[in-house]
MARMIDO-35380 format. One record per atom (N, C-alpha, C, O): residue in three letters; x negated, y negated, z. Coordinates in steps of 0.05 Angstrom, whole numbers, plus 32768, in hexadecimal, padded with zeros to 4 digits. Layout:
N
ALAXYZ ...
//
This chain:
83
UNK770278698653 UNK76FD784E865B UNK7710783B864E UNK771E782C865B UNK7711783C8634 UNK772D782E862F UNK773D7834862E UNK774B7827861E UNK774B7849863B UNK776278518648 UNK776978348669 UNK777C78268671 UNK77567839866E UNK774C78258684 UNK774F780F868A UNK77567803869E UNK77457809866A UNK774A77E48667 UNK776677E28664 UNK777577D68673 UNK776C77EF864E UNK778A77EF8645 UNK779A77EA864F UNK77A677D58648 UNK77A677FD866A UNK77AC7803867A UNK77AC77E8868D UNK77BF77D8868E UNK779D77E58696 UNK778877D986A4 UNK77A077B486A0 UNK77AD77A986B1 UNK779C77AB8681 UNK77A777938677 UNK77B37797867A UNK77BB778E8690 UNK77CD77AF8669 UNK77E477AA8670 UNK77F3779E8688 UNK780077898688 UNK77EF77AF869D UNK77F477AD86B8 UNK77EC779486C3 UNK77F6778E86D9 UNK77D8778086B6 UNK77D1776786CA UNK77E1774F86AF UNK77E0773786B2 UNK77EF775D8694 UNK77F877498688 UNK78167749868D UNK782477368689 UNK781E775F8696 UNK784477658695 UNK7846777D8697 UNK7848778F8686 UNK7843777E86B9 UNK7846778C86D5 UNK7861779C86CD UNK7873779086C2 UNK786277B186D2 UNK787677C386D4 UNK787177DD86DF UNK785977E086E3 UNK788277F186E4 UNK787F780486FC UNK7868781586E5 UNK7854781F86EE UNK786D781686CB UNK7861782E86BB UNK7849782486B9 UNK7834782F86BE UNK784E780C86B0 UNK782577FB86B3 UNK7816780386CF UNK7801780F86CD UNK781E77FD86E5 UNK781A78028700 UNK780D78238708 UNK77F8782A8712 UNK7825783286FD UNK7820785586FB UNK780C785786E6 UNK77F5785C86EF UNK780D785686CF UNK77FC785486B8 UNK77DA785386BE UNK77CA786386B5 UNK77D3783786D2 UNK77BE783186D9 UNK77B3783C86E8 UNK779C784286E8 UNK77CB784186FE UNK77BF78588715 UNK77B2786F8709 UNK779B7876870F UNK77C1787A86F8 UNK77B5789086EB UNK779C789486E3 UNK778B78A686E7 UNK779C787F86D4 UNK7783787D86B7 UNK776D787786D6 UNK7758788486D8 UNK7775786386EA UNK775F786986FA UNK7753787B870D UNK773D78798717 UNK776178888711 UNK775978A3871F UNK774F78BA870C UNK773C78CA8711 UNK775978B986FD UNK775678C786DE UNK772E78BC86DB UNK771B78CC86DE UNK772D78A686D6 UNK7717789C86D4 UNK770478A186EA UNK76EC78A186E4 UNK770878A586FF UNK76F878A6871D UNK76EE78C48722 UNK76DE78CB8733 UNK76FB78D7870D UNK770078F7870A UNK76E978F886F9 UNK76D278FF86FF UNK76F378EE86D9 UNK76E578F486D2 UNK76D078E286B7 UNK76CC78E6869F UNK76C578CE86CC UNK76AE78C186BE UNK769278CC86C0 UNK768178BC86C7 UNK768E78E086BD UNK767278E786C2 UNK766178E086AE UNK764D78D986B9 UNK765E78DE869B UNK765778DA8681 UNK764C78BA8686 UNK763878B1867C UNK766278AA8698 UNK7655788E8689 UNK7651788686AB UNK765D787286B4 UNK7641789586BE UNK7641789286DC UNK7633787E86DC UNK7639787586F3 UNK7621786D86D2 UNK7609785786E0 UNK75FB785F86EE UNK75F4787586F6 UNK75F6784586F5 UNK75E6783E8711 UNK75E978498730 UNK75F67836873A UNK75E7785C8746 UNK75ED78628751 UNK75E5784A875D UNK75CF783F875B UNK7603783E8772 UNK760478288787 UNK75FD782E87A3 UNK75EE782187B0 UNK760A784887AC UNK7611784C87C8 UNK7608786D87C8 UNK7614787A87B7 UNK75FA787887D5 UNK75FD789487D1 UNK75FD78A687E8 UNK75EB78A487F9 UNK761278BB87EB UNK761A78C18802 UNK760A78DB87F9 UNK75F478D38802 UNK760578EC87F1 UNK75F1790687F2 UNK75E6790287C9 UNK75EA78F587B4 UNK75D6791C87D4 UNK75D1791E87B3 UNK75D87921879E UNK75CB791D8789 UNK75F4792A87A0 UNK76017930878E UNK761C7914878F UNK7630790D8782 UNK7614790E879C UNK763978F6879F UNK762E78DE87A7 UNK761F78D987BA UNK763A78CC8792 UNK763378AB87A6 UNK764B78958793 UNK7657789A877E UNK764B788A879A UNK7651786D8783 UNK764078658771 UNK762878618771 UNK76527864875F UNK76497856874B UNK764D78398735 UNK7662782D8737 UNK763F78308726 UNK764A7818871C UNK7672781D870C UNK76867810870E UNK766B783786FE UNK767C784086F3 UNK769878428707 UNK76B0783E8702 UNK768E78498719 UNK76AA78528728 UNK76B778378735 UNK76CD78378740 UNK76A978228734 UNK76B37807873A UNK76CD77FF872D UNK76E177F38735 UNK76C3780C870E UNK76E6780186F6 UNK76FA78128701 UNK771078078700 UNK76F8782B870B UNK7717783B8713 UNK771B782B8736 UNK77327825873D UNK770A78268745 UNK771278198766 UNK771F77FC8755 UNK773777F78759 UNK770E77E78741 UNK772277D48736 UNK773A77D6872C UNK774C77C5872B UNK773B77F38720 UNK774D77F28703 UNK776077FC871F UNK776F77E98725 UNK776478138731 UNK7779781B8747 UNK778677FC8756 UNK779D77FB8761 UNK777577E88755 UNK777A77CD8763 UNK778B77C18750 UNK779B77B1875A UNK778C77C48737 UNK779F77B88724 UNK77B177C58726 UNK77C777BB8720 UNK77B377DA872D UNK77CC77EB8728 UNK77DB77E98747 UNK77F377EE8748 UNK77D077E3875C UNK77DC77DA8773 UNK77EC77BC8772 UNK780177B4877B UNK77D677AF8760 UNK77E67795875D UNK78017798874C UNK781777958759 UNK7802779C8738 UNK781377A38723 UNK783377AB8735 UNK7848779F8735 UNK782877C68745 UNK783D77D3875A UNK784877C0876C UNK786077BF8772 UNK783277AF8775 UNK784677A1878E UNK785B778A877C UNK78737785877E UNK7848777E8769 UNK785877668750 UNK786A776D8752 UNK787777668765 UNK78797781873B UNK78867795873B UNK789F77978756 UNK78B4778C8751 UNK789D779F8766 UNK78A577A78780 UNK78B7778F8789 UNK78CF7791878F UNK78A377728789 UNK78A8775E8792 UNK78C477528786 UNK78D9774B8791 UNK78BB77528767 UNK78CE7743874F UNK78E877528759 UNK78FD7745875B UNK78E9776F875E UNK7906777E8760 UNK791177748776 UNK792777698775 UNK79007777878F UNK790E776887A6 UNK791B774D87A3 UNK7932774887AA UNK790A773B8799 UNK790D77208795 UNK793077188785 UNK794077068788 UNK792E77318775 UNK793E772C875B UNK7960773B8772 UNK797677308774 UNK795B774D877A UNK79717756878C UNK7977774987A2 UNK798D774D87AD UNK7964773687AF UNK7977772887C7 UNK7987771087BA UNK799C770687C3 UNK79757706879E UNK798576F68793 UNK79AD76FF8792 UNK79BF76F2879B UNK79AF77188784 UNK79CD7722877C UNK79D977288796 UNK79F077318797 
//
């Protein structure tokens, strides 16, 4: 989980491709394997599988890491039609 946050800040304070990959990681990584700190079941698709509160921080924390990527993406383009 604080792999998560970490991760998580970096990427929404000074965006770069490794913050971006970094986050992705730690949140899929997290979506694998939070079982331990699962919550509240939200949504539940059978008995064994559903959503959870927990799995909300890796669907956010993957959303930071999309942002981060396109930032990222953007600044290079921006920065090359300039030259």
């Amino acid at each position: 989980m604080n792999l998560l946050f970490v991760t998580s800040a970096v990427c929404l304070l000074k965006p770069s491709t490794g913050s971006a990959v970094a986050t992705g990681v730690a949140a899929v990584a997290w979506l694998l394997f939070n079982g331990p700190l699962e919550g509240q079941v939200l949504w539940s698709l059978n008995l064994q599988h559903g959503l959870t509160v927990s799995d909300l921080l890796g669907f956010v924390a993957f959303g930071i890491a999309v942002r981060g990527w396109i930032r990222v993406r953007s600044r290079r383009e921006s920065n090359n039609s300039v030259d």
